[in-house]
ROMARZA-121478 format. One line per field, with one value per residue (C-alpha): residue number from 1; x, y negated, z negated. Coordinates in steps of 0.05 Angstrom, whole numbers. Last residue first. Layout:
resi	(NUM:...);
X	(X:...);
Y	(Y:...);
Z	(Z:...);
***
This chain:
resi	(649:648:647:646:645:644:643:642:641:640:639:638:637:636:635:634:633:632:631:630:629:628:627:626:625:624:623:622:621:620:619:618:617:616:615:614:613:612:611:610:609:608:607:606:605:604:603:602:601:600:599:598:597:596:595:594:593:592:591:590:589:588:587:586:585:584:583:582:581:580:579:578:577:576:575:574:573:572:571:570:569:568:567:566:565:564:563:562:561:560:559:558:557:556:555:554:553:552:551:550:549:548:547:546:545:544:543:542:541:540:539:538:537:536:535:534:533:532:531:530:529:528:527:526:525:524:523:522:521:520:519:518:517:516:515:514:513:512:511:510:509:508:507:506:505:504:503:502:501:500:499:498:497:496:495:494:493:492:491:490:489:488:487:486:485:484:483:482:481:480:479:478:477:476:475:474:473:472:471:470:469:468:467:466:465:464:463:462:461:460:459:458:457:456:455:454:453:452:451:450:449:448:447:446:445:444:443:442:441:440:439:438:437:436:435:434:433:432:431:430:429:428:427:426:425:424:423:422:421:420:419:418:417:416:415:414:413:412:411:410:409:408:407:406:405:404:403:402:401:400:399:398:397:396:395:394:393:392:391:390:389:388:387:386:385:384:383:382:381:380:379:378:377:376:375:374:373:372:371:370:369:368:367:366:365:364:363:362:361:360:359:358:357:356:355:354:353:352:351:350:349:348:347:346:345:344:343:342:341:340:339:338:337:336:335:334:333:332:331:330:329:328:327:326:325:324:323:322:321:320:319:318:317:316:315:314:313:312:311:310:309:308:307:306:305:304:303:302:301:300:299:298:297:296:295:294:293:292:291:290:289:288:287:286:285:284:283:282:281:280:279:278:277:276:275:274:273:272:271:270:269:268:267:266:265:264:263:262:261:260:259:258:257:256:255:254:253:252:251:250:249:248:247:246:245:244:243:242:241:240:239:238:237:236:235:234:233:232:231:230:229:228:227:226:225:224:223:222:221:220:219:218:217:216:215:214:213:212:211:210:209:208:207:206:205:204:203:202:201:200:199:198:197:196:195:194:193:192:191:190:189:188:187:186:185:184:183:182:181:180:179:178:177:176:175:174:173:172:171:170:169:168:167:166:165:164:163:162:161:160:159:158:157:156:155:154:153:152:151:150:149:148:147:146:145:144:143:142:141:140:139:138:137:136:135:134:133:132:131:130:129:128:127:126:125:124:123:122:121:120:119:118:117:116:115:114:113:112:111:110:109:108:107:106:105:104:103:102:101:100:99:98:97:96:95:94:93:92:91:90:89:88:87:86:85:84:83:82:81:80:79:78:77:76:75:74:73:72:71:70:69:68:67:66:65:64:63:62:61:60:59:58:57:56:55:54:53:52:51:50:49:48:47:46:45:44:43:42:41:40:39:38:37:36:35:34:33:32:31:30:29:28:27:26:25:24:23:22:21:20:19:18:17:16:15:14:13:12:11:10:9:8:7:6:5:4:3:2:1);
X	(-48:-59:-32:-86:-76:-129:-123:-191:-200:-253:-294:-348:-379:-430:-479:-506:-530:-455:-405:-367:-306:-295:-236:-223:-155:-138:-90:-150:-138:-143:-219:-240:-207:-234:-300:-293:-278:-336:-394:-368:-405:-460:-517:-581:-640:-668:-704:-637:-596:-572:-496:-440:-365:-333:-259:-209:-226:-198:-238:-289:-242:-212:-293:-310:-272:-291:-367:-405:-461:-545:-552:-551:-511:-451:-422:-361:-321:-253:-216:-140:-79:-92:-169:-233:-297:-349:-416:-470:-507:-563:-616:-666:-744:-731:-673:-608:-557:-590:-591:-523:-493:-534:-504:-425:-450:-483:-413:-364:-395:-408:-330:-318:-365:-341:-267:-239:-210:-253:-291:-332:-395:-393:-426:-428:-484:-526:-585:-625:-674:-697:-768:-749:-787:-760:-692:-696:-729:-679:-611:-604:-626:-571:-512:-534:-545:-474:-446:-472:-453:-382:-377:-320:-257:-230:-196:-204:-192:-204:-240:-205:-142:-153:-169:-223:-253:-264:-284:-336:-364:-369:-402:-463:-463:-479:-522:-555:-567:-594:-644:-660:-680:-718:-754:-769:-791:-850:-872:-873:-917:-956:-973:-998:-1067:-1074:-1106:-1081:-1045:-1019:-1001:-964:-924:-901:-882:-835:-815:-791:-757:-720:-703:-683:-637:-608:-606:-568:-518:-490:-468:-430:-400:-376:-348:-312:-290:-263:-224:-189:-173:-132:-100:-82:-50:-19:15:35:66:107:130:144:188:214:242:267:310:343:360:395:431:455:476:508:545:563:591:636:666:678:707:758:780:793:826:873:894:894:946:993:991:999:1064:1100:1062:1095:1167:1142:1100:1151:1193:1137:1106:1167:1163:1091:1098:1149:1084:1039:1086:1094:1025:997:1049:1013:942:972:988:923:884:921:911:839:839:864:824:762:790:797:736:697:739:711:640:638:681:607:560:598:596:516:504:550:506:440:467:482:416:378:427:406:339:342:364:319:265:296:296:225:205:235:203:133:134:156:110:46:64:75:4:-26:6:-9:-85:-105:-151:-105:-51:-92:-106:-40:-13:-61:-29:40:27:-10:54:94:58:55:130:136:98:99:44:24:48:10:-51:-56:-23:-76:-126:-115:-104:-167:-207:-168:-197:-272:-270:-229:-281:-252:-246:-184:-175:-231:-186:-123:-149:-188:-114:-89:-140:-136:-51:-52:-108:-61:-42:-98:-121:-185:-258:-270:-206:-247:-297:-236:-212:-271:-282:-203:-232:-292:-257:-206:-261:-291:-228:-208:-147:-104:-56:-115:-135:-70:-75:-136:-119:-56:-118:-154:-96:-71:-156:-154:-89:-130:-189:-157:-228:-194:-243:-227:-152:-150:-197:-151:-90:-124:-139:-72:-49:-98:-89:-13:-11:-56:-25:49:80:141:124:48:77:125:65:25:72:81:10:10:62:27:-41:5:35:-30:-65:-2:-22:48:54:20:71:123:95:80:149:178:136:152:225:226:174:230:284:240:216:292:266:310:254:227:287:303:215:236:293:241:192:243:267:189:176:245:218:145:184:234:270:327:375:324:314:390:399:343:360:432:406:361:421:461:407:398:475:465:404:438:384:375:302:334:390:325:288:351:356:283:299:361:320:267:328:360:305:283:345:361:421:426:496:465:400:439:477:425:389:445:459:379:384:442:407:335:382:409:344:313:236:225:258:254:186:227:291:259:220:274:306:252:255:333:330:267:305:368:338:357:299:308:334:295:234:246:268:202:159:202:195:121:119:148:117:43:78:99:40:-5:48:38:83:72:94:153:189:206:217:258:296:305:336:383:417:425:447:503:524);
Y	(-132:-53:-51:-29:25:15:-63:-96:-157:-213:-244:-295:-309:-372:-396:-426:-500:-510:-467:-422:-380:-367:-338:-285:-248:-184:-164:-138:-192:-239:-212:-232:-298:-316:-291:-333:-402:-373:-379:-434:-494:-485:-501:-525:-497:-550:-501:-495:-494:-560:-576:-552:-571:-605:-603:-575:-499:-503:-449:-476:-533:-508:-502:-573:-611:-558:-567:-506:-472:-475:-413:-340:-309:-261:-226:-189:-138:-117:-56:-51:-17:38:15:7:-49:-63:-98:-142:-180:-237:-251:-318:-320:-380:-416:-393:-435:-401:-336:-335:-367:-311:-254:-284:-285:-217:-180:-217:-200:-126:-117:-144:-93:-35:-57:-21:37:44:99:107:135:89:10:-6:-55:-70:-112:-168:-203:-263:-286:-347:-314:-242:-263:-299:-223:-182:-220:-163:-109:-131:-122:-51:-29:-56:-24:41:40:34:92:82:106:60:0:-32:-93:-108:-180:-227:-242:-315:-341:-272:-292:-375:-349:-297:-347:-400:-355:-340:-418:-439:-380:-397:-465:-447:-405:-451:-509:-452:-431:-513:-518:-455:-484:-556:-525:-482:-547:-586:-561:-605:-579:-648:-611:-558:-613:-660:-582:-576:-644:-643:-578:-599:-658:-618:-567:-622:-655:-586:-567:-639:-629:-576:-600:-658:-608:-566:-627:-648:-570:-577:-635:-609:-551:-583:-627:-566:-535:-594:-607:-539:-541:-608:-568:-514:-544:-581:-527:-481:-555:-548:-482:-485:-552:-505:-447:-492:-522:-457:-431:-491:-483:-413:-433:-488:-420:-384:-431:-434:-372:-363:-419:-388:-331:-352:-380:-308:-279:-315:-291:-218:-231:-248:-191:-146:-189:-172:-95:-95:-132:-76:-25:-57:-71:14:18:-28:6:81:51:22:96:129:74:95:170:161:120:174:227:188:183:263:278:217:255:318:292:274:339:373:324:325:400:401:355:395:457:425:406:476:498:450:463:543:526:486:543:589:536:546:618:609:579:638:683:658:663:723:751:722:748:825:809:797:858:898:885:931:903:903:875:821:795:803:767:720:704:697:643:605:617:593:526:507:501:476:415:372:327:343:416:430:397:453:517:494:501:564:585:555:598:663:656:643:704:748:740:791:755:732:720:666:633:640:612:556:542:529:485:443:444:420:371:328:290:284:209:184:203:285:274:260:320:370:352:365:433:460:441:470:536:539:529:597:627:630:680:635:620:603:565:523:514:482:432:417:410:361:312:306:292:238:208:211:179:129:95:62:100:167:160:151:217:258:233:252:322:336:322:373:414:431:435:486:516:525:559:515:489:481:438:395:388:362:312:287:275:238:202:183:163:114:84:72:37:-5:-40:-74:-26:37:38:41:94:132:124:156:215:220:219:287:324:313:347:403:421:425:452:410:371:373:342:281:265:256:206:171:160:135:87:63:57:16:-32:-40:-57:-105:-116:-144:-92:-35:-62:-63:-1:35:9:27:106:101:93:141:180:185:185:253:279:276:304:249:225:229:185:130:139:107:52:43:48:1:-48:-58:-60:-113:-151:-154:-173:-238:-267:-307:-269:-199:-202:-223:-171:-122:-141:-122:-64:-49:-54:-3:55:37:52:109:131:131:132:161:106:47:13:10:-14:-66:-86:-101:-136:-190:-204:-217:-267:-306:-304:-322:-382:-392:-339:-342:-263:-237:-264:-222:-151:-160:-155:-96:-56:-81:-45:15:25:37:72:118:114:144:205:213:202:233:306:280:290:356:354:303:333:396:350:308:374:402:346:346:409);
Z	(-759:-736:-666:-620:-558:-513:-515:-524:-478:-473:-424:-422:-360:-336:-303:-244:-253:-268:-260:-313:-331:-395:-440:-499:-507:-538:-600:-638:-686:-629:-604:-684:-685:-621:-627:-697:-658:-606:-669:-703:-650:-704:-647:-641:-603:-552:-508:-461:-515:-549:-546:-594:-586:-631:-626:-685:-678:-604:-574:-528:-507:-443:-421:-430:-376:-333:-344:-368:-340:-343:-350:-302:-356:-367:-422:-399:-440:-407:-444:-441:-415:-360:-348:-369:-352:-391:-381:-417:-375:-405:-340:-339:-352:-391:-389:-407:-455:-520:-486:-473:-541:-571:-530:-545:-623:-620:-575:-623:-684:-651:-642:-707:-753:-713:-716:-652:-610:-548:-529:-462:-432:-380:-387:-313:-326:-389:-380:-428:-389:-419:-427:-480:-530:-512:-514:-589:-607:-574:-610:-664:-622:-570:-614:-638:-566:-552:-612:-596:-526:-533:-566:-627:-641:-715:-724:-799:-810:-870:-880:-943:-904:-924:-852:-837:-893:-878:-820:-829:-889:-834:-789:-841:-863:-800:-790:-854:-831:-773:-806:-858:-796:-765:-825:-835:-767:-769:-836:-804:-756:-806:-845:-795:-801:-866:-925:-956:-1014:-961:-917:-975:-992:-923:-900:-966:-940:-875:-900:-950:-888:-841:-882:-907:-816:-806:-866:-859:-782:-820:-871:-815:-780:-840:-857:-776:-780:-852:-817:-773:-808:-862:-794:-766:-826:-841:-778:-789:-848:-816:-768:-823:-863:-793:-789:-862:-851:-784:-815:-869:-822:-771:-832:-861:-803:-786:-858:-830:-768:-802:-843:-778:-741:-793:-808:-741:-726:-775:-737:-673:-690:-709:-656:-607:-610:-611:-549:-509:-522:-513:-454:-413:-430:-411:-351:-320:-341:-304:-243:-249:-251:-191:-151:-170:-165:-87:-76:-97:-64:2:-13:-18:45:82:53:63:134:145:115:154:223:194:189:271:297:262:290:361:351:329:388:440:417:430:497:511:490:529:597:584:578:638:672:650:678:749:741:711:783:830:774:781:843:861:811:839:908:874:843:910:946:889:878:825:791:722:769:796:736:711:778:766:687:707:755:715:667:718:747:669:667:734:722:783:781:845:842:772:796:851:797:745:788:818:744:732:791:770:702:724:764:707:648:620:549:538:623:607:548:588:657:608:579:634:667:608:615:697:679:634:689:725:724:701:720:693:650:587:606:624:550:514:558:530:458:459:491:446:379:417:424:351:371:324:388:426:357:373:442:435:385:435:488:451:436:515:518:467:508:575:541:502:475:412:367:393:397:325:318:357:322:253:288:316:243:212:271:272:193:200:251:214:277:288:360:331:269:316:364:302:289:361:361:287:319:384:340:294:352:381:311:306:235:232:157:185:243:193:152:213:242:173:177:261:227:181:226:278:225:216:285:318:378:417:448:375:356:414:393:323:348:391:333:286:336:354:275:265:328:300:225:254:177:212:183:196:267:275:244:281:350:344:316:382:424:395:402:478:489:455:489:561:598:648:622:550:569:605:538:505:545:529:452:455:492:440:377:421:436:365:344:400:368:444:452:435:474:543:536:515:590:626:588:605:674:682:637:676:748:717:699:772:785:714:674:739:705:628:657:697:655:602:660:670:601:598:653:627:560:600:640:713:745:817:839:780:802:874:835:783:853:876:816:808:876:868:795:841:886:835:796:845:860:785:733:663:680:718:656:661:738:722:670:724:780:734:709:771:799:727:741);
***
């Protein structure tokens, strides 16, 4: 039984090793034989054996089997993981090459739980891969779906572009061996396409003709036929051994449509490459089909020869259907004997805890009793002792309670210190920045009215400065009334749904005319047809002031941006400029209402250095955030946040 065994897997197998190869693995085998003999080091030891078990796993499997438990020693006592988990799965390949499916996944199940424990993500995607490929050889199509899945998320996560093309393969041949053909294709296709890029000609073509199978089985013979001809054009210059299977499925495609001469020569074909590859599977259908040919044309003598072929070689397949099904059998009872010996032990070692709960009772209940009459005896003093305990507690109480009190009281003192110190910073700078644009103005008009009585030209100039000088004063004053409002609770806030595009278009109409003198393009980008949920009048305070500040730092024929950006938890405003930029040691202290902080613009405009204190207070009562980010000679970004759902203050 077990010759018999060993001959038909390899003849199964033999499918990916060509008489070329074979010599070819001959001589590596003996080349890797001679270093073995003088390497001194383990590693260099162990190495040389894992190749030897992987070249020897068609030629001989027991031989690969041997090599590798060689090689896993060595693994195991240097700590070696990886190597363990990578020799595991070849030793395993070499039980599947023999037929014996269980001893196969036992050791893939080792590889995976080592390589799981050691978090060896391209060895955990290799075991996965190898058990799903132990199911769909046992035409279990579900539970090897199940692992490929979990060997393509692993081979996705090391980047494996090869692995992840062989599982998608093996996926798809799962779905084809299980009927669901457009499952089949869509993976077949994504493995196709993989295979494509890397340049993996004989792989891509293994790929094209499981396409083709499946719209044979569809009856779409014309997407069969492109496929079967894509895969005879890969193979055209590399090796033949997925020839066998094109020329297959060209005999079956031409005998679909009567096209018997160009059937008979693919099947003659597909029988040649069949011997020297040795695929008696696809040997016997080609056979099958010829003598139907020459059946239907009434040929007897060479149909009868056809027939006594192909049943000679599906005896020797039935046979190693029969061995399949027995071993799938064995697996399901070694599965089953497996879960009633875990019955049997749970049971065990629930009747063990059952019996040491019982001792740990009656001891329980033997201290009771002693601690009763103990306890008796004690109570007596221990109350006395809670009594007091207790009362020197509650004095305790009170004094953590006082001193609590007492230091909450100077905390806020010491911040209503700050605060009032604070504030009375910035009212002295305010009333120092007051002053400049009142001096100006009286000048201004003094200059005025001695040039009107002179009939002086001057007089519009020193018109044109004194308007400027008022209107910087009122904006001074403007943003200082916002403030001082928005610190006594006098503004409502009042949050309401509002288009984000009206409020930007009626910020930017109020700031269009300073842009247009300096030449400033004012652009809006990515702004959506969105809502946000905000103070109207706030939101476009914050949007005119940040848009001011912008064009005032810009020089001329510079860009202003105004964009938005939305998603799960807030909305992102950006104002950004192509200015002049902001030094690092200035930008942390745009904010802070007790520094001064207002240069000249860019055409010597002055400043109220208010305007960003009351973004600030405006963006923070919207429970969002303002900040900058800037670089010099470049320009610079404001940003601030509007939460999507906003907690009335």
């Amino acid at each position: 039984m077990g010759k018999i065994l060993r001959y038909i897997v390899l003849i199964a197998v033999a499918g990916t090793f060509s008489f070329s190869s074979y010599s070819q693995s001959r001589a590596v085998i003996a080349e890797l034989k001679n270093k073995l003999s003088y390497a001194a080091i383990d590693s260099t030891k162990a190495t040389i054996l894992n190749q030897l078990c992987w070249n020897y796993r068609y030629l001989n499997p027991d031989s690969a089997y041997l090599y590798g438990e060689q090689a896993l020693l060595i693994y195991r006592k240097t700590d070696n993981f990886a190597g363990q988990s990578d020799i595991l799965n070849k030793m395993g390949v070499a039980k599947r090459n023999m037929g014996d499916y269980p001893a196969a996944l036992d050791c893939y199940f080792k590889a995976l739980n080592i390589s799981s424990d050691h978090n060896l993500l391209r060895e955990l995607a290799y075991a996965n891969n190898n058990i799903g490929d132990i199911y769909h050889r046992l035409e279990n199509y579900t539970e090897a779906i199940v692992y490929v899945d979990k060997a393509l998320k692993h081979f996705a996560e090391v980047n494996d572009s090869v692995g992840i093309a062989y599982a998608y393969n093996r996926k798809g041949e799962a779905y084809k061996g299980a009927k669901e053909w457009k499952m089949a294709l869509e993976s077949l296709y994504k493995a196709q396409n993989i295979r494509n890029k890397l340049s993996n000609k004989d792989m891509e073509a293994a790929t094209w003709i499981n396409i083709a199978n499946c719209y044979f089985e569809l009856h779409m013979l014309d997407s069969a036929l492109i496929g079967y001809n894509k895969s005879i054009e890969l193979l055209y210059d590399i090796n033949e051994y997925e020839r066998p299977s094109a020329h297959l499925g060209l005999g079956k495609y031409y005998f679909a449509i009567g096209n018997f001469y160009k059937a008979i020569e693919n099947l003659n074909l597909a029988v040649e490459y069949s011997r020297k590859s040795k695929y008696p599977l696809i040997e016997t259908e080609a056979y099958e089909y010829l003598e139907k040919i020459y059946l239907g044309r009434n040929k007897i003598g060479k149909a009868y020869n056809y027939l006594k072929l192909a049943s000679n070689l599906k005896a020797l397949n039935e046979k190693e259907e029969s061995i399949k099904r027995i071993t799938k059998y064995e697996m399901e009872f070694a599965f089953k004997r497996q879960n009633e010996l875990k019955e049997i032990e749970d049971l065990k070692q629930k009747a063990i805890f059952e019996s040491d709960l019982l001792k740990q009772k009656l001891i329980s209940y033997a201290l009771i009793f002693m601690m009763l009459f103990v306890g008796i005896g004690i109570m007596l003093v221990y109350r006395n002792f809670r009594f007091v305990k207790r009362t020197n507690a509650a004095l305790y109480k009170i004094n953590v309670e006082l001193k609590e009190k007492e230091l909450a009281i100077e905390l806020q003192n010491i911040k209503l210190q700050e605060v009032n110190a604070t504030k009375d910073k910035f009212f002295g700078i305010i009333a120092h920045d007051l002053i400049n644009p009142f001096n100006g103005i009286l000048g201004f008009s003094d200059l005025v009215i001695d040039s009107i009585k002179n009939n002086e030209p001057e007089a519009g100039m020193y018109a044109g400065l004194l308007k400027k000088s008022a209107d910087n004063g009122f904006k001074l004053l403007q943003n200082l009334l916002l403030w001082s409002r928005s610190q006594t609770g006098k503004i409502t806030f009042v949050p309401e749904q509002l288009q984000v595009n009206d409020i930007i278009s009626k910020a930017l109409d109020t700031v269009k005319s300073s842009a247009t003198l300096k030449q400033i393009t004012l652009a809006t980008s990515e702004i959506a047809e969105a809502a946000v949920f905000a103070d109207a009048n706030m939101l476009e305070t914050v949007l005119r002031n940040l848009a001011t500040n912008a064009i005032k730092y810009t020089p001329v024929g510079g860009t202003v941006t105004i964009s938005m950006a939305k998603n799960h938890n807030e909305t992102v405003f950006t104002v950004t400029d192509t200015g002049v930029g902001i030094s690092e040691k200035l930008i942390n202290k745009l904010f802070d209402v007790s520094e001064k902080i207002s240069t000249p613009g860019t055409n010597k405009e002055p400043g109220t250095g208010l305007g960003l204190i009351l973004c600030k207070e405006f963006v923070e009562k919207h429970g969002g955030k303002i900040w900058a980010e800037s670089e010099l000679k470049k320009g610079s970004s404001f940003f601030f946040t509007i939460p999507n759902q906003v907690a009335t203050n």
